[in-house]
C-alpha positions as CSV (number, residue, x, y, z in Angstrom):
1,X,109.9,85.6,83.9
2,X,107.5,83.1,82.1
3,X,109.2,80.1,80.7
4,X,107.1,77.9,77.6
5,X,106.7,74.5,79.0
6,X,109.2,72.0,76.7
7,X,106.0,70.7,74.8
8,X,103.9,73.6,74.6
9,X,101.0,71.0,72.5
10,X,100.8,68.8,75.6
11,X,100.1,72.2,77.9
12,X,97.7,73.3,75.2
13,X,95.3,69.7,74.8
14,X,95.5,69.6,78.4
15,X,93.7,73.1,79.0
16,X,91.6,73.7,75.8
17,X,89.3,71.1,76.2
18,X,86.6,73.3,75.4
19,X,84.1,72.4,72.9
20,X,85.6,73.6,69.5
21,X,83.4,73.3,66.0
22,X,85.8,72.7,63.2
23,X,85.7,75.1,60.4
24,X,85.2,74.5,56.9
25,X,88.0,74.1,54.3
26,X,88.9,71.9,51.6
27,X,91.3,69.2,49.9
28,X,91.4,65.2,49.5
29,X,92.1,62.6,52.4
30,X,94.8,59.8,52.7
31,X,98.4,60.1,53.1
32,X,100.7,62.4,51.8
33,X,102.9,60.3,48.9
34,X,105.5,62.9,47.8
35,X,107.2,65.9,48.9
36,X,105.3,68.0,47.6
37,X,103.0,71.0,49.6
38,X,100.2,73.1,49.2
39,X,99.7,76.8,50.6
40,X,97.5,77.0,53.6
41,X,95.6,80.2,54.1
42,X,92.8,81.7,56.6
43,X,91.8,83.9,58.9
44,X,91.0,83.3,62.7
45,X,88.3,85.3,64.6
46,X,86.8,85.1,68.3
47,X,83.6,85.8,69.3
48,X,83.2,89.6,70.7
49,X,80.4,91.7,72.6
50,X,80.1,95.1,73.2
51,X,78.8,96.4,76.6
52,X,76.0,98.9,77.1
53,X,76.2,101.4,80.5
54,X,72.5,100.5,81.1
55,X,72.0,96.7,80.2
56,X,75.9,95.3,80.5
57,X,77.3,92.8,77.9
58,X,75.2,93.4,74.9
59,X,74.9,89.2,74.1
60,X,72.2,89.9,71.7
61,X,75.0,91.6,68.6
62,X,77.8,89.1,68.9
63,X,80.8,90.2,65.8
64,X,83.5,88.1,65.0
65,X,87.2,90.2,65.8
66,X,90.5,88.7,64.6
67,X,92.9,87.1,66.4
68,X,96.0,89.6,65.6
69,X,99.2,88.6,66.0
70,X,99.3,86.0,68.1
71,X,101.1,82.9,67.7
72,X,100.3,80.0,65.3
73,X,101.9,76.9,65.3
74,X,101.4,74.2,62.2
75,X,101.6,70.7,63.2
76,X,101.4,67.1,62.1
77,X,98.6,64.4,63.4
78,X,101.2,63.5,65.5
79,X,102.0,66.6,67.4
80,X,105.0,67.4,65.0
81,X,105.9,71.1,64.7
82,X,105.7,71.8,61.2
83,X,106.1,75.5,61.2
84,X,105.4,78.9,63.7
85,X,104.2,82.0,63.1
86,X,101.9,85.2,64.0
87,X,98.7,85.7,62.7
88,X,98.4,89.8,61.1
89,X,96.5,92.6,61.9
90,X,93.4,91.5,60.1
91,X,93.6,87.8,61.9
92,X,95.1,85.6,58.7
93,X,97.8,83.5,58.8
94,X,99.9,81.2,56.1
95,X,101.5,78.0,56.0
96,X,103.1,75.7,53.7
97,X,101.6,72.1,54.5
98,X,102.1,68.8,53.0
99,X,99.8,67.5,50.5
100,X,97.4,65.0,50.8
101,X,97.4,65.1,54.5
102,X,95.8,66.1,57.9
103,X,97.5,68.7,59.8
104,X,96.4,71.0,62.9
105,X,96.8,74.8,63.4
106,X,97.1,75.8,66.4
107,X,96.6,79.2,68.0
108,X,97.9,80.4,71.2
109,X,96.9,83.4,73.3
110,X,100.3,84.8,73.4
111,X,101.6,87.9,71.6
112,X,105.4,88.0,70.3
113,X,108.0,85.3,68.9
114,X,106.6,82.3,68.9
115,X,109.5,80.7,70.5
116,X,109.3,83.2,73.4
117,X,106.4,85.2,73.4
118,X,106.2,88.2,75.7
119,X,102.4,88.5,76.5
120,X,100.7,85.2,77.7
121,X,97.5,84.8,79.0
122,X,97.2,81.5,80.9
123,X,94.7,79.7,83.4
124,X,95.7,80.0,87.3
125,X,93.7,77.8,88.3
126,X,95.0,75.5,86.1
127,X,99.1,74.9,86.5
128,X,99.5,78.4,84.8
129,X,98.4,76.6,81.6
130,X,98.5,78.8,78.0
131,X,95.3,79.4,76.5
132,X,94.9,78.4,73.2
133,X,92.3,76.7,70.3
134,X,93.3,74.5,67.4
135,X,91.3,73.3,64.2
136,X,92.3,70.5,62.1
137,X,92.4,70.5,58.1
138,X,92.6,67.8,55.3
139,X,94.7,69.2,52.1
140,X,95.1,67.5,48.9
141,X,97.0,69.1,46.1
142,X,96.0,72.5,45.7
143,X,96.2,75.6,47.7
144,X,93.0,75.8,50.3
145,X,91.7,78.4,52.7
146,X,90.3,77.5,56.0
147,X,88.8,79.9,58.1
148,X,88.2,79.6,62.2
149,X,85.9,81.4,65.2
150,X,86.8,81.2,68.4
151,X,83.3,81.3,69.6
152,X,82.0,82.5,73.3
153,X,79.9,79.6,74.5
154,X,77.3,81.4,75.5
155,X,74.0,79.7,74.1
156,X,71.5,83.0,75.1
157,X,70.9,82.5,78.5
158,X,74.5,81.0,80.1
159,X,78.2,79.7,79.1
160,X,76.9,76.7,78.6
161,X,79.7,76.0,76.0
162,X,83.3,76.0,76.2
163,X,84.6,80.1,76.7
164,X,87.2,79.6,73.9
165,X,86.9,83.3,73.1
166,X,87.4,84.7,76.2
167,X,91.6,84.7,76.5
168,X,91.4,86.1,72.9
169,X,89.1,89.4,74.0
170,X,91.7,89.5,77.0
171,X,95.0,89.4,74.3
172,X,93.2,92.0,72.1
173,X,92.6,94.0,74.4
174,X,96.7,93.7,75.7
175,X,97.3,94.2,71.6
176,X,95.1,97.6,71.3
177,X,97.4,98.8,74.9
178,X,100.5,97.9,73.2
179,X,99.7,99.9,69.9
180,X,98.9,103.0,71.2
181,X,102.2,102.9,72.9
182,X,103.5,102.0,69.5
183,X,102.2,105.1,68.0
184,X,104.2,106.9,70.4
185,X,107.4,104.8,70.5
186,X,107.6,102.5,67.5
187,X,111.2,101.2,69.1
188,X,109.4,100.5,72.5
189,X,110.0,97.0,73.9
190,X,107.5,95.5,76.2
191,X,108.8,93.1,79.1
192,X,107.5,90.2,79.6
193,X,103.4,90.4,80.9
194,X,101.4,87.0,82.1
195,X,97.9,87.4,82.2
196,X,95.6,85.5,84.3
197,X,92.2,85.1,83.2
198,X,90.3,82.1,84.6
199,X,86.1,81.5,84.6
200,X,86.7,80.5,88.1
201,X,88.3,84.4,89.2
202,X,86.3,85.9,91.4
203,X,86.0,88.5,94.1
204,X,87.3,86.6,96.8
205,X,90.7,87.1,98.6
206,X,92.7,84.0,99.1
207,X,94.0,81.1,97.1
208,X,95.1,82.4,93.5
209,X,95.5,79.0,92.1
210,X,91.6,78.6,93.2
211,X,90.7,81.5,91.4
212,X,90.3,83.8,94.8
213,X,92.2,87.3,92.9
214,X,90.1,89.9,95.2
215,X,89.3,91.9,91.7
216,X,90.7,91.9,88.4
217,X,94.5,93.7,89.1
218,X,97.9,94.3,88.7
219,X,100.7,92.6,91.2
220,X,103.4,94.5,91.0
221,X,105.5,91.9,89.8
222,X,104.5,91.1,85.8
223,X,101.0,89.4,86.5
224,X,97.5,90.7,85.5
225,X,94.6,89.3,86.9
226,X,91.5,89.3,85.4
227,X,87.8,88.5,86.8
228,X,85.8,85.7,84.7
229,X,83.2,84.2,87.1
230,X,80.0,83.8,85.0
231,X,77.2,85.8,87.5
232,X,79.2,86.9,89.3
233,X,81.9,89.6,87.9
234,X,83.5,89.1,84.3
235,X,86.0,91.2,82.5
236,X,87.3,90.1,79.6
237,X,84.4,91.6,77.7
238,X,84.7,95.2,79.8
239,X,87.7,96.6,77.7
240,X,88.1,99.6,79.9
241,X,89.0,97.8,83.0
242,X,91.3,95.3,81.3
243,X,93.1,98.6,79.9
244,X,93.0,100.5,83.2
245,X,94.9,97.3,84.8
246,X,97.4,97.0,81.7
247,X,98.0,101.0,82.7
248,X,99.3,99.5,85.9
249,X,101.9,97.3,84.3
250,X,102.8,100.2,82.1
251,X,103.9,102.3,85.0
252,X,105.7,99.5,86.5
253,X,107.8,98.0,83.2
254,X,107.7,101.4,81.3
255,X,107.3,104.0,83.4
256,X,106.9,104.6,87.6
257,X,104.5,104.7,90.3
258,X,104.5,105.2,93.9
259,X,100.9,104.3,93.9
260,X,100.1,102.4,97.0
261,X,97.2,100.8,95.4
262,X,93.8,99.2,97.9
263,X,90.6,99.9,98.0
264,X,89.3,103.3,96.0
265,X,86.3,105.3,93.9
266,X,85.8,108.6,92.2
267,X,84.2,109.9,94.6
268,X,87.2,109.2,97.5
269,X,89.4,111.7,98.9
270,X,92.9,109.7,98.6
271,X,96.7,109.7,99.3
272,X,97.8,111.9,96.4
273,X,99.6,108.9,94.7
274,X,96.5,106.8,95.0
275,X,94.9,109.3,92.9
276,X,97.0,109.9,90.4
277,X,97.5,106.2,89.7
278,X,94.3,105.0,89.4
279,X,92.9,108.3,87.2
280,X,95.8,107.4,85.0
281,X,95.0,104.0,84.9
282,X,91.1,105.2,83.6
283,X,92.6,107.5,81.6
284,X,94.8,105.8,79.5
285,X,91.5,103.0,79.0
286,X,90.0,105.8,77.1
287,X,93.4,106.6,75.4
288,X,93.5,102.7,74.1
289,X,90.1,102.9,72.7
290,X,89.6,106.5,71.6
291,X,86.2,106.4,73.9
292,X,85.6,107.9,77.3
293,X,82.8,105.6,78.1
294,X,84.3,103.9,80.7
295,X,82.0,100.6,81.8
296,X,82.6,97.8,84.5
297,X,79.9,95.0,84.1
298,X,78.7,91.9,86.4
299,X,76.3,90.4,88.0
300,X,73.3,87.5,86.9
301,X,74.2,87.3,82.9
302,X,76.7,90.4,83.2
303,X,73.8,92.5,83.3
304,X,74.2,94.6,85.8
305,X,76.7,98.1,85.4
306,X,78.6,98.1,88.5
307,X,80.4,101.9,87.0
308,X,79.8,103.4,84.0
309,X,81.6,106.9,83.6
310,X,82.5,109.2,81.0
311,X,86.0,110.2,81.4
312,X,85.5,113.5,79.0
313,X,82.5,114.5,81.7
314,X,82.8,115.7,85.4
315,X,82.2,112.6,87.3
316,X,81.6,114.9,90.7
317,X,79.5,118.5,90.6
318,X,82.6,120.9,91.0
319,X,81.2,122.4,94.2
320,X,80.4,118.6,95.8
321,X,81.8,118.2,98.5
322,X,82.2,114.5,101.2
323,X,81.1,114.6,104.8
324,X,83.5,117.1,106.2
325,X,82.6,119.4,103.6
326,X,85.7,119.3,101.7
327,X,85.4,119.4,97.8
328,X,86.0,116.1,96.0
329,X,87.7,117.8,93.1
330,X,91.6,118.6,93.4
331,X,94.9,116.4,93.3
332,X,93.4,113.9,95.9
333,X,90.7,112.5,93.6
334,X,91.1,110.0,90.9
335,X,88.3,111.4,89.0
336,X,89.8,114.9,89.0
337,X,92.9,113.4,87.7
338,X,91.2,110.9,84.9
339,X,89.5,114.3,83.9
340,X,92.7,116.2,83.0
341,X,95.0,113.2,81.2
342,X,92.2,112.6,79.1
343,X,91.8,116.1,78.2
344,X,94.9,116.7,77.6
345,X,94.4,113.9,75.3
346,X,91.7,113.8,73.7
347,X,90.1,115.7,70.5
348,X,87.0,115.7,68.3
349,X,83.3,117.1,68.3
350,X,82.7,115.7,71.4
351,X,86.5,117.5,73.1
352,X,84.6,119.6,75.7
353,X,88.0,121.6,76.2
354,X,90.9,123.4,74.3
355,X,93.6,121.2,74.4
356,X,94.2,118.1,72.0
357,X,97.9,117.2,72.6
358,X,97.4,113.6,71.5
359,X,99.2,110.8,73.1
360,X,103.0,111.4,72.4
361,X,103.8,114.3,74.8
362,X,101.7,112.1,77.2
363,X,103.8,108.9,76.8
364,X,107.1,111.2,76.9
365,X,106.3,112.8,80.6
366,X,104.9,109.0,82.2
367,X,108.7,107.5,80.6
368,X,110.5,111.1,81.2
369,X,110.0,113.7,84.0
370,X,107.3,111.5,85.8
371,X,109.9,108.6,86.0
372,X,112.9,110.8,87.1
373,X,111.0,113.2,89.4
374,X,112.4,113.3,93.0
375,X,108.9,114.1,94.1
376,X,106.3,111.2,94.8
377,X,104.2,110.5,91.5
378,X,101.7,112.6,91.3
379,X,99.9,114.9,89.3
380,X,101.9,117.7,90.1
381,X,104.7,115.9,89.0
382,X,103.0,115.2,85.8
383,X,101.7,118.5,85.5
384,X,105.3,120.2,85.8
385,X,107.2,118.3,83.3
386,X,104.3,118.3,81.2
387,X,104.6,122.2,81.1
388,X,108.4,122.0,80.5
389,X,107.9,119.8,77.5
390,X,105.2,122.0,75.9
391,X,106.0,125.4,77.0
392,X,103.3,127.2,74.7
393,X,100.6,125.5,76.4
394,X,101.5,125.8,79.5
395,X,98.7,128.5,80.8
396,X,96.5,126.1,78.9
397,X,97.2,123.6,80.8
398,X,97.1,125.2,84.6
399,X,93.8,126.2,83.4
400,X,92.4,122.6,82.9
401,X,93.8,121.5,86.0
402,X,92.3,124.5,88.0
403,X,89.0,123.7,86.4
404,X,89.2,120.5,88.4
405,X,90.7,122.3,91.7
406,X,94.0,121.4,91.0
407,X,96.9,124.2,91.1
408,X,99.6,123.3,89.2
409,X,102.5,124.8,91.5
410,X,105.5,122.5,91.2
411,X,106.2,119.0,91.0
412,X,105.7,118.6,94.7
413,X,102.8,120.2,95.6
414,X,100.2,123.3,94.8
415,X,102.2,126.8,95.6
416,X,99.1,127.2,97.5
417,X,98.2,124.3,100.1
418,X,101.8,122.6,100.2
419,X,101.5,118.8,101.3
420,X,105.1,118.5,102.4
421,X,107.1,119.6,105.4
422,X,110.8,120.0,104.6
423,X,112.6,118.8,107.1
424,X,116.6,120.2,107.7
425,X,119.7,118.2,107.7
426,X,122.0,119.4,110.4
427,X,120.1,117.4,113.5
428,X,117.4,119.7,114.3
429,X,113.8,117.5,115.1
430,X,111.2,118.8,113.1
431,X,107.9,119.0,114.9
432,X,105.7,120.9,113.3
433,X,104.1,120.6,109.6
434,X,104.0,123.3,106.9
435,X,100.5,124.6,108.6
436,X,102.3,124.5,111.8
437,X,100.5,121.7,113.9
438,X,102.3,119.0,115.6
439,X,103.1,115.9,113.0
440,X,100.3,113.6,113.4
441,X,98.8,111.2,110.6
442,X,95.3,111.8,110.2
443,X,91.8,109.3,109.1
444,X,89.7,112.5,108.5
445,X,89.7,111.0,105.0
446,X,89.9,107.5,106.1
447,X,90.3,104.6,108.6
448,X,93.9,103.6,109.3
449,X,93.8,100.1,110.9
450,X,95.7,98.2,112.8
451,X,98.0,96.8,110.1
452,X,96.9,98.9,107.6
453,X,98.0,102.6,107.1
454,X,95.6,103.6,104.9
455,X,95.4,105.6,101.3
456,X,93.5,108.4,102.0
457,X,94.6,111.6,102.4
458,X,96.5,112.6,105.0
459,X,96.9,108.7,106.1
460,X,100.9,109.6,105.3
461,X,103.0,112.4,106.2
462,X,105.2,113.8,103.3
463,X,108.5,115.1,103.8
464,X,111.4,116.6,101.4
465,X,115.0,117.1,102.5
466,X,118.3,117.8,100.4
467,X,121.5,116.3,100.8
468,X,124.3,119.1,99.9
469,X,127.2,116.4,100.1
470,X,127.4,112.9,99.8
471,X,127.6,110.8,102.8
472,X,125.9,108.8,105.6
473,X,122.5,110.1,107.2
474,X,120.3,108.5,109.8
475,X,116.5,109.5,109.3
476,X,114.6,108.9,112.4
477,X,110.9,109.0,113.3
478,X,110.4,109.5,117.2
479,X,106.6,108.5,117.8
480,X,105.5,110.7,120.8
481,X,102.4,109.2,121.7
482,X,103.0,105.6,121.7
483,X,101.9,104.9,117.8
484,X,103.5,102.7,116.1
485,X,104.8,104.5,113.3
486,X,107.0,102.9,109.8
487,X,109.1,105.4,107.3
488,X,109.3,105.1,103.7
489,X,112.3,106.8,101.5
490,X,112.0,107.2,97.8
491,X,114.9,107.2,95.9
492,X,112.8,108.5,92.5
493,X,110.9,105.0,92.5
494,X,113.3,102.9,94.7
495,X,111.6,102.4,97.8
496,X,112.6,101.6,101.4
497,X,110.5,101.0,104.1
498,X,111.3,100.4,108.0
499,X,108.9,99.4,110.5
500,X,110.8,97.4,113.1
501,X,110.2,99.0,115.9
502,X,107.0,98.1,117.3
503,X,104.3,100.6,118.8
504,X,106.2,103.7,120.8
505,X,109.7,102.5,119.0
506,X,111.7,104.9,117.1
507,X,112.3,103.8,113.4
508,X,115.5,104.3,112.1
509,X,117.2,104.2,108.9
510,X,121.1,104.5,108.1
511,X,122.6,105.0,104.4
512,X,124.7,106.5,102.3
513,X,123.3,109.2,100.5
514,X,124.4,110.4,97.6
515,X,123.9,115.0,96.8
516,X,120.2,115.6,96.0
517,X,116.8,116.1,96.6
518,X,114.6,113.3,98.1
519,X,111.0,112.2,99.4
520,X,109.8,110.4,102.5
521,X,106.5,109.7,104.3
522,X,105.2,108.5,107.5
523,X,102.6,106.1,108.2
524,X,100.8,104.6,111.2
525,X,99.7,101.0,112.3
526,X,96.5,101.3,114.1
527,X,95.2,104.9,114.4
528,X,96.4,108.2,114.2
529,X,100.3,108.8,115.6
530,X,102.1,111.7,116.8
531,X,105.7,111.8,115.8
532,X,109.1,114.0,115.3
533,X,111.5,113.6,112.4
534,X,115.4,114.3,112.1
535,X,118.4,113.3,110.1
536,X,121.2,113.7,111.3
């Protein structure tokens, strides 16, 4: 969890040294004589840009957005904390301040109470310090307005000025997630998020605290990180990407995935949980926004579209197929997958299908069925409880998955091409898969190295088995050809991996189970591995 350093005003001076203009307001000088106070009024703004799919971030149509609802803090010249609060929907905020005096307002990139606020964003390369800009006003004896921009720095050829807008496009973008969950589930309560943002990120892998975050992502563990190297590859301006990472925090706070994450694209044939994770996580970007223009800028003055996509379009020809001829529509493509969830979702004049089911029955399957399945997370999973929950659409609904090569079957697999092998508990190996060949991972799809098993399809085995009785089992995975092989179970998210073994070593794994159905797969560390399976 993120804890607010003791003096938060210290943390803030010692970041924000960004070059600030002060903005305009009113009232006499001196000291304040009495007890008496004037109301403070305003309304904060940062600098925005929208981006364009052939020219990147449009620099030349900046628009002032409001801050909305982040923290504000009023304090005295000498660091005093007069009074907190959260700025509104439109960006204002409201104080009582001493009369004839000088005080500061402060406002933080951080969504929630004040006192504990449950979205941060924060510089990593920097002590983890909170973002935040502050302007200074002069009352006298009668209410006063001041109004403040939080501008970009960017002077029409570089960031040659501080980037004092930049956290805020992050947190608006974080707000915009947060109320489209809202709209589903006004009682919804978000856990704690800390987003990195830093104009030294960049797509290097190493040192987080030197600004080396691979790509802009989600760890797993309550951190975003976001891109922000000028020339290089900044996100806090592409909305869609932010939102796509946020989706990732969603299914890990909120919801579930079994998504095993690395390296993908649309046009990749991946490990069916791959696939369903990151087309959600495009998906639900153009959920936030109401806009399938999905658009991933960088390069020299973020001028160069490194994806642009329209999530209401085919991103692939249906009949396309990859270099061993298999077609890149069906469960194993990320862009088939983002195709269906948004429309499922979306409506309009532009809604190129029949179904407008909104966001609600979406949220209720990804917090629901898709977080209780015993099944890995994918869109078969989806797709079946989908169906359950909205029983009059459900031939609707198989036909816009088929139109994307997807059958429907049940929440393991198609009824058609099943991806699991069920394996029997009462000690007999299992040695064949449900087409009959010898178990074997396979890189048709994509390399496995040597500590690396992959994502691709077919990279992992799957396998289902039910306990009838509670008791202890022992799973084991018998390589037969010297691979070094590693087992996952999943308990309906809760995850348990073994790989201690070492090449041509059986993995074993020994619980107490309790009566039910569950999931495994098998990997491999350094090529392709033959294997048998039993529980005994």
């Amino acid at each position: 969890m993120h804890r607010l350093r003791s003096n938060l005003l210290e943390v803030l001076i010692a970041l924000f040294l960004l070059s600030l203009s002060s903005c305009g307001g009113g009232g006499g000088g001196g000291s304040n004589t009495g007890n008496t106070s004037v109301m403070l009024t305003g309304t904060v703004t940062y600098t925005n840009y929208s981006v364009n799919q052939t020219t990147g971030i449009d620099y030349s149509s900046p628009t002032e957005k409001p801050i909305r609802e982040a923290v504000a803090v009023l304090q005295n010249p000498s660091g005093t904390v007069l009074a907190t609060t959260n700025t509104t929907q439109t960006g204002g905020y409201s104080f009582s301040a001493p009369a004839n005096s000088t005080v500061r307002v402060v406002v933080k990139a951080a969504l929630g109470s004040p006192a504990l606020p449950r979205v941060t964003v924060v510089d990593n390369t920097n002590g983890g310090a909170l973002y935040g800009t502050y302007f200074d006003v002069a009352t006298g004896t009668a209410a006063l307005t001041a109004n403040f921009n939080a501008n970009s720095g960017w002077d029409g050829a570089s960031y040659s000025g501080g980037r004092a807008a930049a956290p805020f496009a992050v947190l608006d973008t974080v707000y915009q997630a947060e109320a489209l969950i809202k709209s589903a589930d006004p009682a919804v309560q978000f856990p704690a998020l800390i987003v990195n943002w830093s104009k030294n990120n960049k797509s290097a892998t190493g040192d987080l605290t030197l600004g080396e975050i691979t790509t802009s992502h989600y760890d797993g563990n309550g951190n975003l990180y976001i891109l922000g190297a000028e020339n290089l590859d900044t996100d806090e301006y592409d909305t869609h990407v932010m939102a796509h990472e946020w989706g990732h925090y969603f299914e890990d706070k909120l919801g579930r995935s079994d998504n095993i994450g690395e390296a993908h694209s649309p046009g990749d044939i991946l490990d069916p949980r791959v696939a369903f994770g990151e087309g959600w996580g495009n998906a639900l970007s153009g959920m936030v926004f109401d806009d399938p223009l999905y658009i991933d800028t960088g390069g020299a003055s973020q001028a160069t579209v490194n994806l642009s996509m329209n999530l209401d379009d085919d991103s692939v020809l249906d009949s396309q197929t990859d270099t061993n001829g298999s077609l890149i529509d069906g469960f194993y493509s990320e862009a088939s997958v983002q195709e269906v969830l948004y429309d499922l979702f979306d409506s309009g004049p532009s809604d190129d299908d029949n179904l407008s089911l909104g966001f609600k029955p979406i949220y209720d399957v990804m917090v629901g069925g898709q977080k209780t399945t015993s099944a890995y997370t994918t869109i078969f999973s989806f797709l079946k409880y989908l169906k359950v929950a909205n029983p009059a659409d459900s031939a609707a609904i198989d036909a816009l998955a088929a139109a994307e090569n997807i059958d429907s079957g049940n929440e393991y697999e198609a009824s058609s091409a099943p991806i699991y092998t069920v394996v029997p508990v009462n000690g007999t190996i299992v040695t064949t898969d449900v087409d009959g060949f010898a178990l074997q991972t396979w890189d048709t799809y994509g390399p496995i190295a040597a500590d690396d098993p992959g994502n691709k399809l077919f990279n992992w085995m799957f396998f289902r088995f039910t306990i009838s009785a509670a008791g202890s089992h022992t799973i084991e995975v018998v390589p037969t050809g010297g691979g070094n092989v590693l087992l996952e179970l999943n308990e309906k998210g809760t995850k348990t991996e073994v790989d201690n073994a070492g090449t041509g070593g059986t993995e074993t794994l020994t619980k107490s189970f309790t009566a039910g159905d569950y999931v495994m797969s098998v990997g491999s560390l350094g090529g392709q591995a033959s294997f048998t399976v039993r529980i005994n």
